[in-house]
NUSEMAR-44415 format. One record per residue (C-alpha): x, y, z; residue in one letter; residue number from 1. Coordinates in Angstrom, 3 decimals, decimal comma, always signed. Each point is the difference from the previous one (the first is absolute). Example, Ala and Ser with C-alpha at 12.3 -4.5 7.8 and 13.67 -1.06 7.14 Angstrom:
{xx->+12,300 yy->-4,500 zz->+7,800 resn->A resi->1}
{xx->+1,370 yy->+3,440 zz->-0,660 resn->S resi->2}
This chain:
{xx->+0,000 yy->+0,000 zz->+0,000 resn->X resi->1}
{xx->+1,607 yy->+3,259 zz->-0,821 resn->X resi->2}
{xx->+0,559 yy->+2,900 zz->+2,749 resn->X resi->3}
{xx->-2,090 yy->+2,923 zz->-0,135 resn->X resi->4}
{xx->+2,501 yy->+2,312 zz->-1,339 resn->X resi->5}
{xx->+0,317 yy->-0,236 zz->-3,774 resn->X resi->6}
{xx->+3,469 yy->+0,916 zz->-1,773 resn->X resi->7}
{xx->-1,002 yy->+2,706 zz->-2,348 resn->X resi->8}
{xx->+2,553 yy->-0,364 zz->-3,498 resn->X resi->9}
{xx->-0,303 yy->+3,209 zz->-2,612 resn->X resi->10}
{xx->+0,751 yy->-0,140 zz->-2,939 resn->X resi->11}
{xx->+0,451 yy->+3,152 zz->-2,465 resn->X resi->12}
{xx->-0,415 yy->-0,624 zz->-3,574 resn->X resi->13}
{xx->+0,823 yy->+2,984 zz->-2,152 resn->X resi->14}
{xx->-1,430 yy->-2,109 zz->-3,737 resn->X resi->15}
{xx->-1,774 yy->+2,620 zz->-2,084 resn->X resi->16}
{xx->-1,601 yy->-2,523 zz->-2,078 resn->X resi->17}
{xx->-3,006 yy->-2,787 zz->+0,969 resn->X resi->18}
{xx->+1,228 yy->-2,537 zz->+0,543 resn->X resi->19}
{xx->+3,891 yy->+0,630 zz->+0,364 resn->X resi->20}
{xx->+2,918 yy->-2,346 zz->+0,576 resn->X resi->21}
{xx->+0,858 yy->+2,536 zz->+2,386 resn->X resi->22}
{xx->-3,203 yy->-0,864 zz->+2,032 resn->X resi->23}
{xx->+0,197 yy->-3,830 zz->-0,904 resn->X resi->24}
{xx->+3,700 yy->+0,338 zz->+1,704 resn->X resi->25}
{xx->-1,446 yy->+1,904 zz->+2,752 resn->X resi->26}
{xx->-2,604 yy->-2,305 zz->+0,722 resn->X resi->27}
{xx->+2,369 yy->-3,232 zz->-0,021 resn->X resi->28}
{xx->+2,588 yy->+1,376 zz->+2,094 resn->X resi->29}
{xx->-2,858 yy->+1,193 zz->+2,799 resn->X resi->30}
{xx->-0,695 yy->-4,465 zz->-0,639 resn->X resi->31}
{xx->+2,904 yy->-0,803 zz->+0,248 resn->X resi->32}
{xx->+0,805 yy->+1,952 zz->+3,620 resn->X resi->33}
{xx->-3,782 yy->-1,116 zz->+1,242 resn->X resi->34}
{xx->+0,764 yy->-3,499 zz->-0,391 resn->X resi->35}
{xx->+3,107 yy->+0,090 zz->+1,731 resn->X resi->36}
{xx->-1,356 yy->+1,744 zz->+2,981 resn->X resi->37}
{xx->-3,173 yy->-2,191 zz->+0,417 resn->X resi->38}
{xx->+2,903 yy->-3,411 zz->-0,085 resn->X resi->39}
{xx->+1,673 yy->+2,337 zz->+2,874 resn->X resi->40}
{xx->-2,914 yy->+1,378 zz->+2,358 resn->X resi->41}
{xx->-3,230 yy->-0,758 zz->+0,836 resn->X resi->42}
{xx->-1,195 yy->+3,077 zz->-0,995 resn->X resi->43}
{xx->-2,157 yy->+1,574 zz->-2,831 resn->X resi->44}
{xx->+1,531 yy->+1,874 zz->-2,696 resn->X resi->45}
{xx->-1,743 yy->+2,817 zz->-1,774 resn->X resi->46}
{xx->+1,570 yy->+1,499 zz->-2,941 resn->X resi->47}
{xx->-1,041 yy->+3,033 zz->-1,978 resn->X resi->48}
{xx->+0,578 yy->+1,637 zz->-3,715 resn->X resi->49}
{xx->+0,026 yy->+3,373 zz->-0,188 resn->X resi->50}
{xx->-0,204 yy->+0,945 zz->-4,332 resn->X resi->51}
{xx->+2,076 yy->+3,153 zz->+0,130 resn->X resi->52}
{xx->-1,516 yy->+0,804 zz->-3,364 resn->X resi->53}
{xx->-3,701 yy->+0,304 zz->+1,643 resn->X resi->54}
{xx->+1,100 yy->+3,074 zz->+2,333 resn->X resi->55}
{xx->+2,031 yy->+1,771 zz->-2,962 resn->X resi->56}
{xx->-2,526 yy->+2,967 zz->-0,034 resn->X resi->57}
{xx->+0,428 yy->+0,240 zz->+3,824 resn->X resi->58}
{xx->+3,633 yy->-0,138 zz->+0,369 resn->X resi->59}
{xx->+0,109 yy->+2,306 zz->-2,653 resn->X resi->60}
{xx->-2,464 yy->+2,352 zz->+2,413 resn->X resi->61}
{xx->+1,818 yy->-0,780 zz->+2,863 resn->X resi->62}
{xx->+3,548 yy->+1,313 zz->-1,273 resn->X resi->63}
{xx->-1,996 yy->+3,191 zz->-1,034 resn->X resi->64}
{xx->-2,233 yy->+0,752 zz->+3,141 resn->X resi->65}
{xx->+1,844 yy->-2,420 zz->+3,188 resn->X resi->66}
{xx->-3,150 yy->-1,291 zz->+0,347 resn->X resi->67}
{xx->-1,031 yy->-4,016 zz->-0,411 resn->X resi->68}
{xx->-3,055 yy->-0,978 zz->-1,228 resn->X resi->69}
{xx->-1,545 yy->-2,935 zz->+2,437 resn->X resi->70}
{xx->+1,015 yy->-2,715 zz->-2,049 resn->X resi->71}
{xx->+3,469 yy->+0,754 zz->-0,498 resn->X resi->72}
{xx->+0,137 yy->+0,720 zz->+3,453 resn->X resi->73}
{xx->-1,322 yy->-3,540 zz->+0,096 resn->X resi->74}
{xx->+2,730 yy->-1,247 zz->-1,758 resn->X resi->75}
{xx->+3,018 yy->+1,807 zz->+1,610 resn->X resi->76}
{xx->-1,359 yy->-1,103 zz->+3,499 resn->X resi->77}
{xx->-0,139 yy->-3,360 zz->-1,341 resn->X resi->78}
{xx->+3,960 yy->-0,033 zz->-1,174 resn->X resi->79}
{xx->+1,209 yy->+1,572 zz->+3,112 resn->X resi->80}
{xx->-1,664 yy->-1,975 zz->+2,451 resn->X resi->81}
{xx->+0,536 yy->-3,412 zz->-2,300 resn->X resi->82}
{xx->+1,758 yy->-2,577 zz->+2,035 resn->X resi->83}
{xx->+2,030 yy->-0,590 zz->-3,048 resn->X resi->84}
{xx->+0,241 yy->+1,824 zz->-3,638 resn->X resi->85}
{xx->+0,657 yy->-1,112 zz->-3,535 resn->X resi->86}
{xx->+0,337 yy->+2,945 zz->-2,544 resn->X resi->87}
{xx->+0,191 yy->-0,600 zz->-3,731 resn->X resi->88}
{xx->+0,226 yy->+2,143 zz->-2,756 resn->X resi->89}
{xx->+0,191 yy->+0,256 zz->-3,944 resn->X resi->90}
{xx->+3,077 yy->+0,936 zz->-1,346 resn->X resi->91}
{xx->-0,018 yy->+3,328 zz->-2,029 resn->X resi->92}
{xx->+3,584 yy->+1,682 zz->-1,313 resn->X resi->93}
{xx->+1,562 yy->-2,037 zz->+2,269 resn->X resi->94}
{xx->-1,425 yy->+0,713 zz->+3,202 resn->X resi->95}
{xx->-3,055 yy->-0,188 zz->+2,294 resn->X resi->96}
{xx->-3,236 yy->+1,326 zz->-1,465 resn->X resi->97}
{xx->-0,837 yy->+3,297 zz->+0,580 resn->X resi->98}
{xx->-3,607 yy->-0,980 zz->+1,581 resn->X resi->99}
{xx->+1,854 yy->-2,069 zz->+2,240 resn->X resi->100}
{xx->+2,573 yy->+2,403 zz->+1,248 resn->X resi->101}
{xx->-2,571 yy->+2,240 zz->+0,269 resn->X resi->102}
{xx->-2,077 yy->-2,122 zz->+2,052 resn->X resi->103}
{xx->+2,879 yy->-0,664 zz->+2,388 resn->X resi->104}
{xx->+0,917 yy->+3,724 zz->-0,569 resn->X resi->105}
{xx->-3,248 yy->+0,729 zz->+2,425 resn->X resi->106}
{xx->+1,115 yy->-2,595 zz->+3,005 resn->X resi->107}
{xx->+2,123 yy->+2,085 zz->+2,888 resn->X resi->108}
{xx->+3,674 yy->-1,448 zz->+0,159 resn->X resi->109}
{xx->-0,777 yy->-1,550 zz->+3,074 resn->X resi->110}
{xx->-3,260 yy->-1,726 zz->-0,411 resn->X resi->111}
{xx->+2,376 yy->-3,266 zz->-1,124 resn->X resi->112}
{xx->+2,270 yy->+0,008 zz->+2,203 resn->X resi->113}
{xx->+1,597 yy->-3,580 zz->+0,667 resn->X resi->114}
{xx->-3,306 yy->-1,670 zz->-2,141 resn->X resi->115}
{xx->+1,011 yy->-2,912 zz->-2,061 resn->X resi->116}
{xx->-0,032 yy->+0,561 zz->-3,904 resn->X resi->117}
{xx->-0,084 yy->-2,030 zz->-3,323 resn->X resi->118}
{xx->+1,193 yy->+1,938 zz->-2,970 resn->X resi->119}
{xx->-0,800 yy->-1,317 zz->-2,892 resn->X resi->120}
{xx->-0,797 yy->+1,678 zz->-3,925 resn->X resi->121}
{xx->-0,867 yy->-1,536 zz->-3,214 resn->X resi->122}
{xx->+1,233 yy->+1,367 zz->-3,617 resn->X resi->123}
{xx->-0,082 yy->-1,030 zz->-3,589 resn->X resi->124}
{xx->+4,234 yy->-0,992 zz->+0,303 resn->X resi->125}
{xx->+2,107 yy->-1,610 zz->+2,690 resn->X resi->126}
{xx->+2,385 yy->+2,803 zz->-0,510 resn->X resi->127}
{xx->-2,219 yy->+2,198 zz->+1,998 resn->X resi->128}
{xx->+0,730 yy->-2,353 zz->+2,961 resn->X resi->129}
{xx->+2,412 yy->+2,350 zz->+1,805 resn->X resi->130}
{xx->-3,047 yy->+2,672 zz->+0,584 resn->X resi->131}
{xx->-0,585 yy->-2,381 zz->+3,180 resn->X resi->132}
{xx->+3,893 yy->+1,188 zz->+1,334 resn->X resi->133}
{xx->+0,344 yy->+3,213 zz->-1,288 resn->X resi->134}
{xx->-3,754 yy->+1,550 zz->+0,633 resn->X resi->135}
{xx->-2,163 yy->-1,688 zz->+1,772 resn->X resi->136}
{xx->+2,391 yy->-1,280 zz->+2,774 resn->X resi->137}
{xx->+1,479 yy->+3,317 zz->+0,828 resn->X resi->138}
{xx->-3,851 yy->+1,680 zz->+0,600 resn->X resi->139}
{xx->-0,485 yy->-1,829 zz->+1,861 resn->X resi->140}
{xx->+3,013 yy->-0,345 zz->+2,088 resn->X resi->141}
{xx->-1,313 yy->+3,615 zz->+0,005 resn->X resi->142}
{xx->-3,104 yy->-0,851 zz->+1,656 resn->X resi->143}
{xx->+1,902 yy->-2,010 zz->+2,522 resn->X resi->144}
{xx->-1,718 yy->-3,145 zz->-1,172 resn->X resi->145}
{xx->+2,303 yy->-3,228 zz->+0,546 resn->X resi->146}
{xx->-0,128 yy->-1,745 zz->-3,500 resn->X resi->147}
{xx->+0,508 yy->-3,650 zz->-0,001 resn->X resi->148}
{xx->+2,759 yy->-1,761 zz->-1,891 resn->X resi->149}
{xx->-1,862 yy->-1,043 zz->-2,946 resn->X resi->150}
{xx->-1,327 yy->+2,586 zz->-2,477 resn->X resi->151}
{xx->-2,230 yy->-1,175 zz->-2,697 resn->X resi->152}
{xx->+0,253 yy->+1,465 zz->-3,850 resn->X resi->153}
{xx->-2,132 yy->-1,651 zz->-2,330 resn->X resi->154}
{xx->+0,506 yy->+0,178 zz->-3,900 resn->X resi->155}
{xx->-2,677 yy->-1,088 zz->-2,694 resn->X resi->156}
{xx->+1,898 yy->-3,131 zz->-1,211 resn->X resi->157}
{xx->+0,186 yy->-0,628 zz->+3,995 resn->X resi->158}
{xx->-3,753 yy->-0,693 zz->+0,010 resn->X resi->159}
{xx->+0,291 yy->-2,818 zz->-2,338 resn->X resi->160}
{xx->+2,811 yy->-1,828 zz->+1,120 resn->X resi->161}
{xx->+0,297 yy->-3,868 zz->-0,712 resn->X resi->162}
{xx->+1,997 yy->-0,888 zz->+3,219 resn->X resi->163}
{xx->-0,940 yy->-1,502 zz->+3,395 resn->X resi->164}
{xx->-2,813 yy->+1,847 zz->+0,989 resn->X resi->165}
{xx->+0,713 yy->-0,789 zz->+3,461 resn->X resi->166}
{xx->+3,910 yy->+0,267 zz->+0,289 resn->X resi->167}
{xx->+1,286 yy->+2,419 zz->-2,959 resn->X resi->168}
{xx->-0,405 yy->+3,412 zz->-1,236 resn->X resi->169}
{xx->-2,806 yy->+2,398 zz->+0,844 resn->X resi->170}
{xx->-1,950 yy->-2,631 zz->+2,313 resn->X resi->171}
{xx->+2,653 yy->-0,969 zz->+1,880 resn->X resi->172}
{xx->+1,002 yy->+4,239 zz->+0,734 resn->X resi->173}
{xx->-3,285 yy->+0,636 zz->+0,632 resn->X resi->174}
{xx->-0,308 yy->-2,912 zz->+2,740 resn->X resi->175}
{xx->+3,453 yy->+1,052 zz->+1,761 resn->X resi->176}
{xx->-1,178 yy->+3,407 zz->+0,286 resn->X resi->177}
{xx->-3,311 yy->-0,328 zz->+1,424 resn->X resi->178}
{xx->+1,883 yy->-2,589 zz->+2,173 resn->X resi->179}
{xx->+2,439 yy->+2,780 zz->+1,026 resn->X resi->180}
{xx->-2,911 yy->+2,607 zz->+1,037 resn->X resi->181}
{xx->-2,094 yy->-2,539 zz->+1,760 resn->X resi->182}
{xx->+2,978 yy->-0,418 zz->+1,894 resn->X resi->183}
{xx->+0,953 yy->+3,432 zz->+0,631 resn->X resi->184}
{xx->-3,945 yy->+0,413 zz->+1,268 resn->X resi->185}
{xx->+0,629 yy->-2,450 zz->+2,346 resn->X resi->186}
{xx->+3,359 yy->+1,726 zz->+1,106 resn->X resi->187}
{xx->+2,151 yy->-2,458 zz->-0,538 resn->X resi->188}
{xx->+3,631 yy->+0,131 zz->-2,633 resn->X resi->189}
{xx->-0,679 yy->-1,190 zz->-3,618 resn->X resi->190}
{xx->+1,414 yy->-3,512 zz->+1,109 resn->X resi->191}
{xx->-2,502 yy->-0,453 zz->+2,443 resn->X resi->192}
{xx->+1,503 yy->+0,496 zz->+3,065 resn->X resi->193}
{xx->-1,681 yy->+2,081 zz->+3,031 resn->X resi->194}
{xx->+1,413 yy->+3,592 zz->+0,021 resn->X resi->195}
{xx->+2,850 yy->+0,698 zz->+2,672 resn->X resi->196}
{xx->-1,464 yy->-0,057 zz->+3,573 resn->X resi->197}
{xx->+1,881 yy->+3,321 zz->+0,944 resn->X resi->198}
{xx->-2,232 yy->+1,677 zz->-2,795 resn->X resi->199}
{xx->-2,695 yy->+3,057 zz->+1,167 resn->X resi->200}
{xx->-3,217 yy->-1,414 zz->-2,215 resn->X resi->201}
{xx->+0,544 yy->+3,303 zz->-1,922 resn->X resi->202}
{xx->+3,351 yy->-1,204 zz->-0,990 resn->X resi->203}
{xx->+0,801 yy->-1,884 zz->-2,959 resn->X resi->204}
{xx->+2,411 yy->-2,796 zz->-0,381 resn->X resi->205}
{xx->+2,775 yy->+0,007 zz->-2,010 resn->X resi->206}
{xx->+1,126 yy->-2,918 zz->-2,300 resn->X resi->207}
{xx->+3,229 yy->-0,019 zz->-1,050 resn->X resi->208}
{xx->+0,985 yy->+0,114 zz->-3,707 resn->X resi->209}
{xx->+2,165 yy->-2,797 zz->+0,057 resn->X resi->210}
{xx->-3,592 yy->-2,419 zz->+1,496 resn->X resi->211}
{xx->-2,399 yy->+1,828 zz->-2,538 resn->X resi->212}
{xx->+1,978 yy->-0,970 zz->-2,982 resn->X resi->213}
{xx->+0,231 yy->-3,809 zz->+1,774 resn->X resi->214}
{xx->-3,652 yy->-0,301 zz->+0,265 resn->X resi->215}
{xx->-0,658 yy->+1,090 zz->-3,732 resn->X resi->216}
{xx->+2,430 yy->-2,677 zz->-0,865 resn->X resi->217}
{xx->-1,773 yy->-2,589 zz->+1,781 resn->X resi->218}
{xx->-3,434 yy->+1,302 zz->-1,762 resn->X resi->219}
């Protein structure tokens, strides 16, 4: 029987199409962590999709008057008080989209403070992969989210890959890094193990370089 307390997972899907492989990669990473945490705790596990793309007119107000309409209010309240996050995004000249930075633009620089993050875009070529490093991480390193490991890029040709679905190429990223926030929402290191006992609970733990590239070996 699960607890009373659900585990709320957000996810933000930036897609400005319908349907989008950015919201189909949303959706199966938000799986992929939801499944992990209801094989770890006996507790209920709500995820939610918030379509960037259906509050465009309102962010665009709220950059012009500071004021949120109720339902993106809705939806920032929902990222900053998410247990955990997973943020994807389209690729466009190389970088976030614009609706997406500009969603994020609206969240204070504190509201994410030490929250557990998935980053993770789609694009049309793999060479667009290093958006994930050179954009996305860094905003929010910004926001003082704590990113796991494992960022997620998905390419077209990605979509319609031949291999093991279960142990190679987009499947198998996607399952390590829901793995990796379910974790982190549970407070524990990427490996699994219990974060240090000397720890305030506002304090995260840090894993070592040297054991994060270990445990993506052993993936």
């Amino acid at each position: 029987m699960f607890a009373t307390t659900p585990l709320h997972i957000v996810a933000v899907s930036a897609g400005l199409s319908q349907p989008s492989s950015t919201r189909l990669l949303a959706d199966r990473l938000a799986a992929a962590a939801r499944e992990r945490l209801a094989v770890e705790q006996d507790r209920n596990v709500e995820v939610q999709v918030v379509e960037v793309r259906d509050l465009a007119v309102d962010i665009a107000h709220h950059l012009l008057s500071g004021f949120p309409s109720a339902a993106l209010r809705e939806a920032i309240d929902a990222v900053t008080e998410a247990d955990g996050l997973i943020a994807v995004t389209p690729v466009f000249t190389a970088s976030y989209s614009g609706l997406f930075k500009s969603f994020f633009d609206l969240i204070d620089n504190t509201a994410l403070t030490g929250k557990p993050v998935v980053i993770a875009a789609t694009g049309g070529t793999a060479r667009h992969s290093l958006v994930l490093e050179h954009a996305l991480r860094p905003l929010f390193a910004y926001l003082r989210a704590v990113t796991v490991p494992t960022s997620v890029y998905a390419a077209s040709e990605d979509w319609g890959s031949s291999g093991d679905e279960y142990t190679e190429g987009l499947p198998s990223r996607i399952r390590r890094a829901g793995g990796e926030l379910a974790s982190a929402v549970l407070g524990r290191t990427v490996s699994g193990a219990s974060r240090s006992p000397g720890l305030d609970d506002g304090e995260d733990a840090v894993v070592p370089f040297e054991q994060q590239l270990a445990d993506l070996r052993l993936d």
